[in-house]
CHARMM internal coordinates of N, CA and C (Angstrom, degrees):
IC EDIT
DIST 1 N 1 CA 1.4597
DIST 1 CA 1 C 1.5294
ANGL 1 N 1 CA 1 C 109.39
DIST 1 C 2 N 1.3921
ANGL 1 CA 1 C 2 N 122.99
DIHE 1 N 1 CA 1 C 2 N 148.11
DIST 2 N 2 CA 1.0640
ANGL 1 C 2 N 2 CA 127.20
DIHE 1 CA 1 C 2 N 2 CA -148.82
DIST 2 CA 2 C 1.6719
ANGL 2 N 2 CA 2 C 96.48
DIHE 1 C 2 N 2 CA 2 C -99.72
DIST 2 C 3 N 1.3191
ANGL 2 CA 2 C 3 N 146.86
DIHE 2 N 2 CA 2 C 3 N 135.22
DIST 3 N 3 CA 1.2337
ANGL 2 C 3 N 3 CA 163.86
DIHE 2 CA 2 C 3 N 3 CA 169.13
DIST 3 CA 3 C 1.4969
ANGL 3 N 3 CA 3 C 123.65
DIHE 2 C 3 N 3 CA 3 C -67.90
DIST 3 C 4 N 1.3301
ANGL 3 CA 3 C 4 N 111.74
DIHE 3 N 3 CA 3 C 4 N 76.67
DIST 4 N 4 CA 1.4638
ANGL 3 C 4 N 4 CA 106.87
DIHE 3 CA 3 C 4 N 4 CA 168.20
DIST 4 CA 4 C 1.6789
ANGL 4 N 4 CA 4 C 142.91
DIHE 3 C 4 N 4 CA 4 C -59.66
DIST 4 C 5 N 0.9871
ANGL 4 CA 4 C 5 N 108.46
DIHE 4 N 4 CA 4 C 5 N 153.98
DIST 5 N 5 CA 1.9471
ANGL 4 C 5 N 5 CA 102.73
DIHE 4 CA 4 C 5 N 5 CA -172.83
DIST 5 CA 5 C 1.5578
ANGL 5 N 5 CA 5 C 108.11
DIHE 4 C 5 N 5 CA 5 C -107.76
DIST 5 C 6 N 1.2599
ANGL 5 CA 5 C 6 N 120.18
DIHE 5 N 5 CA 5 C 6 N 145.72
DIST 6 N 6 CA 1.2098
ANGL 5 C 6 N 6 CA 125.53
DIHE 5 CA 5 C 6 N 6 CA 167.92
DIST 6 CA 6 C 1.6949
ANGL 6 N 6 CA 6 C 108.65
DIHE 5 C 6 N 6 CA 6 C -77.59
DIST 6 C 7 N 1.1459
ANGL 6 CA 6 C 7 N 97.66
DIHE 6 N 6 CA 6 C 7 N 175.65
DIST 7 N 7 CA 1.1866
ANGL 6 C 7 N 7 CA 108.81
DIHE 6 CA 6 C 7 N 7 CA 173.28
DIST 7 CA 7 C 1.2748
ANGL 7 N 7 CA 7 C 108.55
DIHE 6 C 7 N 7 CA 7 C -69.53
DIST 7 C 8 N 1.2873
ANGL 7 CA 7 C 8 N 129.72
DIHE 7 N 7 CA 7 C 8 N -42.95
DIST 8 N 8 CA 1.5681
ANGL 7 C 8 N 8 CA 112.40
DIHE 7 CA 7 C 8 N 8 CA 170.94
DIST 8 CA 8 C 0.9992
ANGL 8 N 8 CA 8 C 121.24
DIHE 7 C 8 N 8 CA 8 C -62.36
DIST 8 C 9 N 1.2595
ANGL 8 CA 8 C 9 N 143.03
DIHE 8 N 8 CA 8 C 9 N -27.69
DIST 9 N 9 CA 1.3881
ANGL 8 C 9 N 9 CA 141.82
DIHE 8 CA 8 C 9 N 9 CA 170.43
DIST 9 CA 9 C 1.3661
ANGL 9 N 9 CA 9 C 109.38
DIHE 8 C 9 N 9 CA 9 C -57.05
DIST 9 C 10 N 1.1228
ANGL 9 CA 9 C 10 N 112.90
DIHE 9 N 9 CA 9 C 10 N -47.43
DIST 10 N 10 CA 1.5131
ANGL 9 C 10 N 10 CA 131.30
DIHE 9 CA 9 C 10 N 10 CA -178.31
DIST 10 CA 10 C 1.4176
ANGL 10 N 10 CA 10 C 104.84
DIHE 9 C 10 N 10 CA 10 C -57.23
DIST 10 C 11 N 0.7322
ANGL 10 CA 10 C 11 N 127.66
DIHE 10 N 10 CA 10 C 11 N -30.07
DIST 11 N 11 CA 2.0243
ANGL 10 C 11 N 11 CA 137.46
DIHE 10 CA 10 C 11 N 11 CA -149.07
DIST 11 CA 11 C 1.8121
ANGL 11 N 11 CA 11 C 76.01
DIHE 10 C 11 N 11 CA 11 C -106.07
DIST 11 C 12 N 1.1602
ANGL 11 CA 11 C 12 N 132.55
DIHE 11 N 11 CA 11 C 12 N -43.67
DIST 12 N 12 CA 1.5091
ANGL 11 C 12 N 12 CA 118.96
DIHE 11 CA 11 C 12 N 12 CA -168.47
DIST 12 CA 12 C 1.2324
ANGL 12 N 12 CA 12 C 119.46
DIHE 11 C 12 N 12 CA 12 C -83.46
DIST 12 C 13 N 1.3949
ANGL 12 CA 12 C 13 N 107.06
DIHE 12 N 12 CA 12 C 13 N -13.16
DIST 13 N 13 CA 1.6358
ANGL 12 C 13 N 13 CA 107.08
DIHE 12 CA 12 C 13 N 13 CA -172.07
DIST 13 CA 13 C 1.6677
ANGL 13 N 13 CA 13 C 99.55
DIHE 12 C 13 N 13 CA 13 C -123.07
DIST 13 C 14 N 1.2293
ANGL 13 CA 13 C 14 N 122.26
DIHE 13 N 13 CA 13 C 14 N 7.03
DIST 14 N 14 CA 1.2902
ANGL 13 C 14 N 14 CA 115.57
DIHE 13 CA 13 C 14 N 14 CA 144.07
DIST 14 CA 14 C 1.5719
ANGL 14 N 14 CA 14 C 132.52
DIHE 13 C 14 N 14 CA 14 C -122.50
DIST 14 C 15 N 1.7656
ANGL 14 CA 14 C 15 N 115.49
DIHE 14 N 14 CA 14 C 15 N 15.98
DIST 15 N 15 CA 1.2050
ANGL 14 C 15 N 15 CA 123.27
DIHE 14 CA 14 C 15 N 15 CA 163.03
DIST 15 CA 15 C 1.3562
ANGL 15 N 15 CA 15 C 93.37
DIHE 14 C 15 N 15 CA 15 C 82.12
DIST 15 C 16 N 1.4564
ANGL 15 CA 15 C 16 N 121.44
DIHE 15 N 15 CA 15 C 16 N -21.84
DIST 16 N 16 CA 1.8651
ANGL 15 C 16 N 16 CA 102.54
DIHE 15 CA 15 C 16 N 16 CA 159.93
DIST 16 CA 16 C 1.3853
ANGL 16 N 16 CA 16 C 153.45
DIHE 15 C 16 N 16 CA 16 C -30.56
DIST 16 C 17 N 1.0515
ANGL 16 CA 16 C 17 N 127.76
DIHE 16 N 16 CA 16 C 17 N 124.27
DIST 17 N 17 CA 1.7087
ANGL 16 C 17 N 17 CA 108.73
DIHE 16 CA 16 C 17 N 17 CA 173.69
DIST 17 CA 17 C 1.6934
ANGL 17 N 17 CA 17 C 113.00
DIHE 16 C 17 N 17 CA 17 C -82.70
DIST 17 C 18 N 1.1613
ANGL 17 CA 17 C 18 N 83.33
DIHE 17 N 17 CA 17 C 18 N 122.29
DIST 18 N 18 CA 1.9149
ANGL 17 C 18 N 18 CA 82.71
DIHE 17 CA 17 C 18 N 18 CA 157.98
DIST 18 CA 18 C 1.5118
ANGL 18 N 18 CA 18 C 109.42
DIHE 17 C 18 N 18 CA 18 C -10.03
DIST 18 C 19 N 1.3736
ANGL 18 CA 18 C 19 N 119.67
DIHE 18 N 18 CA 18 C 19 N -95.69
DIST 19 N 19 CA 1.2859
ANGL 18 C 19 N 19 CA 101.51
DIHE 18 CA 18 C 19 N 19 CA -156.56
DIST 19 CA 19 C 1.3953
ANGL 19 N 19 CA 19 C 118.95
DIHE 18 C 19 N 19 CA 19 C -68.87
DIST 19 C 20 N 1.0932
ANGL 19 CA 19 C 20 N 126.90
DIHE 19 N 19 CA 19 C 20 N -6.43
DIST 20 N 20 CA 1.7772
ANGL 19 C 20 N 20 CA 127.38
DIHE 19 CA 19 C 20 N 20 CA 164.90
DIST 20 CA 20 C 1.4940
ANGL 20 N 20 CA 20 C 102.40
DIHE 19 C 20 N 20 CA 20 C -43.06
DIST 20 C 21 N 1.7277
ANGL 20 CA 20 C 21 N 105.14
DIHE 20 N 20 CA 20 C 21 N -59.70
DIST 21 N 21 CA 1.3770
ANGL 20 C 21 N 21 CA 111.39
DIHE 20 CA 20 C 21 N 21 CA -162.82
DIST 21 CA 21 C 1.9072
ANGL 21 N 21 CA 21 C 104.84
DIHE 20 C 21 N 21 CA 21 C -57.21
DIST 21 C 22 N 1.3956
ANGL 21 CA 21 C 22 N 102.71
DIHE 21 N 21 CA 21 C 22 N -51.52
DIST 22 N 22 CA 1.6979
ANGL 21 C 22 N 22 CA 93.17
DIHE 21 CA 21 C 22 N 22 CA 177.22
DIST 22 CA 22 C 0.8984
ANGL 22 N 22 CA 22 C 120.04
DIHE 21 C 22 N 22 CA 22 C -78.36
DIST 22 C 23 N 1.8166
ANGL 22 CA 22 C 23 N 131.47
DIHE 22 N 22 CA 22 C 23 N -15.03
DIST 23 N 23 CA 1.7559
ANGL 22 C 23 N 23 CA 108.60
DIHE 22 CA 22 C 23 N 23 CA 146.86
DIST 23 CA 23 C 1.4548
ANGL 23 N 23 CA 23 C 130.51
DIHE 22 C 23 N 23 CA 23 C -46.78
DIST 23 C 24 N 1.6472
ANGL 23 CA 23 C 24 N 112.54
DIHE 23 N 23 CA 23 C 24 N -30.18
DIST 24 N 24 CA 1.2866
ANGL 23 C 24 N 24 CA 120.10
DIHE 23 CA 23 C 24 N 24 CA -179.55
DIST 24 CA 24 C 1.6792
ANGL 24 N 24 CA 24 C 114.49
DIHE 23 C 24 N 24 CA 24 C -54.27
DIST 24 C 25 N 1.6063
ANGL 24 CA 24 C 25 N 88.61
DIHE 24 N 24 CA 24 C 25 N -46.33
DIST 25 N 25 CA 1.4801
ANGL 24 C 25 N 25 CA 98.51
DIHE 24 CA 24 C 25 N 25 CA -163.01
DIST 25 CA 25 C 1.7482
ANGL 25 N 25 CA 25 C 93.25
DIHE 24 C 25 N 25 CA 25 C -69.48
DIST 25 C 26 N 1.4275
ANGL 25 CA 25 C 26 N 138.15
DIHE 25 N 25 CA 25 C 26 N -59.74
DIST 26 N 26 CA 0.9510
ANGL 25 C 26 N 26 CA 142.58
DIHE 25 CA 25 C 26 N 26 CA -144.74
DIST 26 CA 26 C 1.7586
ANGL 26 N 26 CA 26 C 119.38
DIHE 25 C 26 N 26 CA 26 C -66.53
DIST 26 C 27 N 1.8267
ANGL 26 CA 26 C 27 N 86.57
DIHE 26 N 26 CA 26 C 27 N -25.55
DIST 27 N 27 CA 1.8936
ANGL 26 C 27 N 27 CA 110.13
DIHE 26 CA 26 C 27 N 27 CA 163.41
DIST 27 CA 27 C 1.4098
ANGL 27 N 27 CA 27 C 108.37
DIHE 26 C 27 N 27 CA 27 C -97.59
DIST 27 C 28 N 1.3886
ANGL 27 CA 27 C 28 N 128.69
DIHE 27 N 27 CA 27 C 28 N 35.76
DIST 28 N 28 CA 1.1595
ANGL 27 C 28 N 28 CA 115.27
DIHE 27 CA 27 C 28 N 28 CA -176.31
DIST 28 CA 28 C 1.2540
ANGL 28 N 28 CA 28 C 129.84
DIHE 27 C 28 N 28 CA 28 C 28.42
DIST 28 C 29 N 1.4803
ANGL 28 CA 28 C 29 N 118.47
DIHE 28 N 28 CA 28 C 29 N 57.51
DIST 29 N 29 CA 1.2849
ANGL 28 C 29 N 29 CA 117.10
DIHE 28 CA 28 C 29 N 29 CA 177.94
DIST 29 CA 29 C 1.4207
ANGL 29 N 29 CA 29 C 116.73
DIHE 28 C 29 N 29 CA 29 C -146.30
DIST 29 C 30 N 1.4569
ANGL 29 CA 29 C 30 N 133.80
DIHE 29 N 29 CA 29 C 30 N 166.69
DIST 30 N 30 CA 1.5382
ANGL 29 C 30 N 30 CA 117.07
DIHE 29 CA 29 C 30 N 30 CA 176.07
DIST 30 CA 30 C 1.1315
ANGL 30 N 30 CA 30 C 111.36
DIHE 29 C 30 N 30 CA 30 C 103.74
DIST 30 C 31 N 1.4673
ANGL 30 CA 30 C 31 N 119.96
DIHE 30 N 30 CA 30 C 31 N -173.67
DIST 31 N 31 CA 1.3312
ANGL 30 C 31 N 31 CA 104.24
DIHE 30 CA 30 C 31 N 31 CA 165.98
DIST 31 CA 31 C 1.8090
ANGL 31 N 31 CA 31 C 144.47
DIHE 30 C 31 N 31 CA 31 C -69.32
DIST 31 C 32 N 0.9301
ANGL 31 CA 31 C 32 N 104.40
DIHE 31 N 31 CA 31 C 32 N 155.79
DIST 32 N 32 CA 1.5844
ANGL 31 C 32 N 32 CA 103.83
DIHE 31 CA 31 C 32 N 32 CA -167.34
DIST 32 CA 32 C 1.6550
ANGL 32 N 32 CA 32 C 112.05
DIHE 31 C 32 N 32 CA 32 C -64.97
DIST 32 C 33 N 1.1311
ANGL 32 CA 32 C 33 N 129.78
DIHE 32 N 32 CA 32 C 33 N 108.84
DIST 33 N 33 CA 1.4696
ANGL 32 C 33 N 33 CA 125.61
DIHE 32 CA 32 C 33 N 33 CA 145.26
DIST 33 CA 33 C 1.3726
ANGL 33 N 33 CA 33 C 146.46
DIHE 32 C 33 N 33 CA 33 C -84.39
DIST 33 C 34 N 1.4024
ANGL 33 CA 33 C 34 N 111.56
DIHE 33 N 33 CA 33 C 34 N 164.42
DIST 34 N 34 CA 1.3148
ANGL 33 C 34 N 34 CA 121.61
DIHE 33 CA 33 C 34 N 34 CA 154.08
DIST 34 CA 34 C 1.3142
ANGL 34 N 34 CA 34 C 142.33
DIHE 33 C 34 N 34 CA 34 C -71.91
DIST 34 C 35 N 1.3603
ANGL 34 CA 34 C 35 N 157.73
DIHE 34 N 34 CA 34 C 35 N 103.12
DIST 35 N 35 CA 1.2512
ANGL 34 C 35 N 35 CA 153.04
DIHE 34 CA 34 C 35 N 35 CA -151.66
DIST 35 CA 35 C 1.8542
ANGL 35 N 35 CA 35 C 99.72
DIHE 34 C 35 N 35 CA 35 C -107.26
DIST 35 C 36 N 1.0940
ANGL 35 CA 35 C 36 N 114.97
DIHE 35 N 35 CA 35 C 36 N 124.03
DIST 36 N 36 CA 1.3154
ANGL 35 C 36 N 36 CA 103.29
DIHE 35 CA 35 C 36 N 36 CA 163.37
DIST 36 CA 36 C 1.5690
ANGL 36 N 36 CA 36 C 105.05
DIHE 35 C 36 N 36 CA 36 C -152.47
DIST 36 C 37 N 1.5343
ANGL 36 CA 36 C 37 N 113.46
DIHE 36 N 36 CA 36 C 37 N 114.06
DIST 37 N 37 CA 1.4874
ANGL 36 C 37 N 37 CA 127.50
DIHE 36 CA 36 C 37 N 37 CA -155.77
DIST 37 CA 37 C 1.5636
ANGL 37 N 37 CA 37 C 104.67
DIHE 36 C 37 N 37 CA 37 C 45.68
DIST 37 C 38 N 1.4741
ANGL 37 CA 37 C 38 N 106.41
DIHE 37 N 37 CA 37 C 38 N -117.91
DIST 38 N 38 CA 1.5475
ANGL 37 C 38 N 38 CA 108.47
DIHE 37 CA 37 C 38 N 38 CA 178.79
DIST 38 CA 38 C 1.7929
ANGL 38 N 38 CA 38 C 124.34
DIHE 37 C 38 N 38 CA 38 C -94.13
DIST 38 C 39 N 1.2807
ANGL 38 CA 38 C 39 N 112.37
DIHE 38 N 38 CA 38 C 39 N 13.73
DIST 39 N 39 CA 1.2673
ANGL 38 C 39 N 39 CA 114.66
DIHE 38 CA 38 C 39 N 39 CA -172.36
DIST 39 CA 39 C 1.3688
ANGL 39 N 39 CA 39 C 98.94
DIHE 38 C 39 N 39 CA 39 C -110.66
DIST 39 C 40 N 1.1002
ANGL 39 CA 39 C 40 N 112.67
DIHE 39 N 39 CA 39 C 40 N 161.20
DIST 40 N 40 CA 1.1337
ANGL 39 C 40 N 40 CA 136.35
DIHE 39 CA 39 C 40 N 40 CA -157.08
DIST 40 CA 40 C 1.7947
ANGL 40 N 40 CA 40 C 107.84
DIHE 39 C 40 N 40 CA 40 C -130.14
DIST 40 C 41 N 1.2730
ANGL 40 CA 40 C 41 N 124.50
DIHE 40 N 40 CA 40 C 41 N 127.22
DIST 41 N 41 CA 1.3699
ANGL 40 C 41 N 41 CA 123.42
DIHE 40 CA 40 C 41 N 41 CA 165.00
DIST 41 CA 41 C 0.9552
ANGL 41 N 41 CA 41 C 117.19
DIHE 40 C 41 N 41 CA 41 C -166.57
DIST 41 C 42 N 2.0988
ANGL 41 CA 41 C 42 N 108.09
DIHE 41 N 41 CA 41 C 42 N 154.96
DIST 42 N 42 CA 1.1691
ANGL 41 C 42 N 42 CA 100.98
DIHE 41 CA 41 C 42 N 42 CA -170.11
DIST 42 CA 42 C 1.7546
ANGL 42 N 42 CA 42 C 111.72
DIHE 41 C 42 N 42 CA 42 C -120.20
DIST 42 C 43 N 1.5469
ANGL 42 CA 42 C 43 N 122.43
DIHE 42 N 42 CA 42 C 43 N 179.67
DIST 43 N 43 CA 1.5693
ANGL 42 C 43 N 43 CA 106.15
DIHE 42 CA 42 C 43 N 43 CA -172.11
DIST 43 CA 43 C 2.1027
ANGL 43 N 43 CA 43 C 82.89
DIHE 42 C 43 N 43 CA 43 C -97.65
DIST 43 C 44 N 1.3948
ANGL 43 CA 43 C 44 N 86.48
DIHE 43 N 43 CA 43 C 44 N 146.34
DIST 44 N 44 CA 1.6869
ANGL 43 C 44 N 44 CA 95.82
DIHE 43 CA 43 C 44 N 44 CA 171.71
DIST 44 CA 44 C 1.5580
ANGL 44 N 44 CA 44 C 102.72
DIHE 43 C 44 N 44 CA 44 C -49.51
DIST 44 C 45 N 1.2347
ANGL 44 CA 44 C 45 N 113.91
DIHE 44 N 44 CA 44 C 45 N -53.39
DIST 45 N 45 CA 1.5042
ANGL 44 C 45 N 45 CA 114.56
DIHE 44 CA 44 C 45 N 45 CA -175.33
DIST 45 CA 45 C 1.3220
ANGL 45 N 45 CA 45 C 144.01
DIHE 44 C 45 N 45 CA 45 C -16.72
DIST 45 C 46 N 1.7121
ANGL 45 CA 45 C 46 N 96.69
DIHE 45 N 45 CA 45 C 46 N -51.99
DIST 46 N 46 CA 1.5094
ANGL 45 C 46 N 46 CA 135.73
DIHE 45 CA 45 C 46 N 46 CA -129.05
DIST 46 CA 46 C 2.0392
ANGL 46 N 46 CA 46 C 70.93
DIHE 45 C 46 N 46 CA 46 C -119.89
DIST 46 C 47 N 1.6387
ANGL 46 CA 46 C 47 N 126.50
DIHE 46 N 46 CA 46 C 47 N -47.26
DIST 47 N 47 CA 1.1091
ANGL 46 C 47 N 47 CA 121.89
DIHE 46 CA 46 C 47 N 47 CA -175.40
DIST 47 CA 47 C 1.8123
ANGL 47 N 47 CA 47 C 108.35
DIHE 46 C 47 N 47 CA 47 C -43.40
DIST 47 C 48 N 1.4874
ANGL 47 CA 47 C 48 N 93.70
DIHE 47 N 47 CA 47 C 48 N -73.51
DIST 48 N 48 CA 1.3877
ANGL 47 C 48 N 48 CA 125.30
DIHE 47 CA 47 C 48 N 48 CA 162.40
DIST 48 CA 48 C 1.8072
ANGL 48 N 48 CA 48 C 118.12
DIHE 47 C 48 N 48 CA 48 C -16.17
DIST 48 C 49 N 1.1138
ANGL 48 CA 48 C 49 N 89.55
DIHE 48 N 48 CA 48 C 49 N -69.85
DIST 49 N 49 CA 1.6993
ANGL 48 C 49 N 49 CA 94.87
DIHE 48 CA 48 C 49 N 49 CA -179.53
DIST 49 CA 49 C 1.6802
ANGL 49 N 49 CA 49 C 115.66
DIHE 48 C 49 N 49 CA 49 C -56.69
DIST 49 C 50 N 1.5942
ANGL 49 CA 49 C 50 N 94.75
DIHE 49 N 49 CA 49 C 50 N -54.06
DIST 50 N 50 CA 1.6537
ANGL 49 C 50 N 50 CA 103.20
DIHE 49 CA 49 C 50 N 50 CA 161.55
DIST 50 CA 50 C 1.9337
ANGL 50 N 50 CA 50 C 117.39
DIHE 49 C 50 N 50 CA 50 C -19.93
DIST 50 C 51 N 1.8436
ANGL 50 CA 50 C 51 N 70.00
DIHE 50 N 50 CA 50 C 51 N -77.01
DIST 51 N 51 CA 1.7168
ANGL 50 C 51 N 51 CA 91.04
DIHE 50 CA 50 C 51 N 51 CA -179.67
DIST 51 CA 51 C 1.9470
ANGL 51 N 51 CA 51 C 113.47
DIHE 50 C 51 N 51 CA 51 C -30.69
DIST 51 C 52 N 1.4636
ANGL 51 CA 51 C 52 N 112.35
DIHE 51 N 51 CA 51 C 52 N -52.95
DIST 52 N 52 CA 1.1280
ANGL 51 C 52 N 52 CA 132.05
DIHE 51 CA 51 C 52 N 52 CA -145.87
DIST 52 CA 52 C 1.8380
ANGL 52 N 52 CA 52 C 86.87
DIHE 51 C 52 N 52 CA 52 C -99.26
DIST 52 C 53 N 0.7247
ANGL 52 CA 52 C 53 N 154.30
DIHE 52 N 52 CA 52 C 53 N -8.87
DIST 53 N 53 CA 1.5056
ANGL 52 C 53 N 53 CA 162.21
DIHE 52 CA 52 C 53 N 53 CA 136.64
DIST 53 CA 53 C 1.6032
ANGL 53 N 53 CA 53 C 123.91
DIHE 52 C 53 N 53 CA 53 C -40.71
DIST 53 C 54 N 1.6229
ANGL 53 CA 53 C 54 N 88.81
DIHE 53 N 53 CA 53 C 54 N -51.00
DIST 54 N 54 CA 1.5326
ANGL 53 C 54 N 54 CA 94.01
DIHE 53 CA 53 C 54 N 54 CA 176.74
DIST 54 CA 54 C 1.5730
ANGL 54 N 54 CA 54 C 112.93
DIHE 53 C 54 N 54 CA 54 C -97.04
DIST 54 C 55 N 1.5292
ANGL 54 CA 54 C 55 N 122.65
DIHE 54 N 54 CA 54 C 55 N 23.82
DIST 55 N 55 CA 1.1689
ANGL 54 C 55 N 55 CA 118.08
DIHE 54 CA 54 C 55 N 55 CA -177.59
DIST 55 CA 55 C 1.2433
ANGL 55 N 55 CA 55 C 117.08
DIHE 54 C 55 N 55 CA 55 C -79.08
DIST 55 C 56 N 1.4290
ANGL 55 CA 55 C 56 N 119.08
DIHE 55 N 55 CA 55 C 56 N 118.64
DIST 56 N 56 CA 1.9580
ANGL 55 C 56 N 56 CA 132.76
DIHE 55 CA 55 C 56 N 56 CA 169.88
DIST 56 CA 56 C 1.7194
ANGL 56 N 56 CA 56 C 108.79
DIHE 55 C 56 N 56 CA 56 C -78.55
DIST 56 C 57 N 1.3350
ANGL 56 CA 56 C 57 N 91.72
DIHE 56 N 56 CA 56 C 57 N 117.56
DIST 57 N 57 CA 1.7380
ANGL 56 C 57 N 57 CA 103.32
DIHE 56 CA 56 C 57 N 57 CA 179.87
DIST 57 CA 57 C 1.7574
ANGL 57 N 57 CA 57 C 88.78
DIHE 56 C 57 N 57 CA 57 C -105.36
DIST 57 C 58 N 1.2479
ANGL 57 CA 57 C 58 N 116.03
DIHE 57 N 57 CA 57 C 58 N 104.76
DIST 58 N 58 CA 0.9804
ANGL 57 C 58 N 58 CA 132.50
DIHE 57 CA 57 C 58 N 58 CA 172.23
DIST 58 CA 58 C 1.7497
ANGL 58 N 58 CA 58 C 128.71
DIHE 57 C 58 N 58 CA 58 C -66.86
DIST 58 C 59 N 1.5315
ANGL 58 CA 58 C 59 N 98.24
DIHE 58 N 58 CA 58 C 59 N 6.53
DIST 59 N 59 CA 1.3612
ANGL 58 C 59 N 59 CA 123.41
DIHE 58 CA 58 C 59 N 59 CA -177.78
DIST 59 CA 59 C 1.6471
ANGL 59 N 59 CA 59 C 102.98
DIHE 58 C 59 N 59 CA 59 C -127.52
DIST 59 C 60 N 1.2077
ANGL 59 CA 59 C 60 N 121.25
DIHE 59 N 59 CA 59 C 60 N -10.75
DIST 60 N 60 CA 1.6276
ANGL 59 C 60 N 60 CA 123.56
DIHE 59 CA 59 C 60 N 60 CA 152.45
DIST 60 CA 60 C 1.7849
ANGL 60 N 60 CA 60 C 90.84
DIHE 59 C 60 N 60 CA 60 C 88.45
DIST 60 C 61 N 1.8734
ANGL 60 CA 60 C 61 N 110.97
DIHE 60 N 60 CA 60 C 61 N 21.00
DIST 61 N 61 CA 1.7737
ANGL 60 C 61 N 61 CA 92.35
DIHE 60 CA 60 C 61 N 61 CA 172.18
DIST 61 CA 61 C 1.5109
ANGL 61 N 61 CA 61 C 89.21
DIHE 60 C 61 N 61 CA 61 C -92.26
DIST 61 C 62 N 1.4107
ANGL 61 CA 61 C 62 N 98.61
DIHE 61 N 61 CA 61 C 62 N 153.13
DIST 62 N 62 CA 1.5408
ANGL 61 C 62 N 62 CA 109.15
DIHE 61 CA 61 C 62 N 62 CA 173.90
DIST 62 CA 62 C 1.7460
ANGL 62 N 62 CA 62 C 116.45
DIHE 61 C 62 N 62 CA 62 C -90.12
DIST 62 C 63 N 1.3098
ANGL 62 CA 62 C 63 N 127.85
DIHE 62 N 62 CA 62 C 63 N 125.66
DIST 63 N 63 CA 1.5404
ANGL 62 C 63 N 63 CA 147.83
DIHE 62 CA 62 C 63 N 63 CA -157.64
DIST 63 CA 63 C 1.3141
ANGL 63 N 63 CA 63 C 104.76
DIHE 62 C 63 N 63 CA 63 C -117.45
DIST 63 C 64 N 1.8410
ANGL 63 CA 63 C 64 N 133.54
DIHE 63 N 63 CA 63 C 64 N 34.38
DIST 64 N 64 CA 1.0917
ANGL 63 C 64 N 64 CA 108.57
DIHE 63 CA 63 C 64 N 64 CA -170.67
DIST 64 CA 64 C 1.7615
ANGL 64 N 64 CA 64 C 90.42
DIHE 63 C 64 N 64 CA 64 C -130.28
END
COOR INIT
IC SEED 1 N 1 CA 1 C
IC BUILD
């Protein structure tokens, strides 16, 4: 079974703050979550891809 992250996990492995991440969510934007009652989670995946979306090749080769 696959291992979901909280938002704090999330906030550590993308240098986020907490509330960035729930502005994201609250403008529908950012990475994609899970809602279940009041918790919040996300798939590593979906972190990842994020991550790999906003990557700057500072040499202008394209990595996608």
């Amino acid at each position: 079974m696959k291992k979901y992250l909280t938002e704090k996990e999330v906030s550590e492995i993308t240098q986020l703050k907490l509330p960035t991440l729930r502005n994201h969510r609250h403008a529908s934007r950012g990475i994609p979550y899970i809602k279940i009652g009041s918790s919040v989670r996300y798939d590593p995946d979906d972190v990842m891809k994020f991550m790999q979306q906003n990557r700057i090749d500072p040499e202008g080769r394209a990595d996608r």
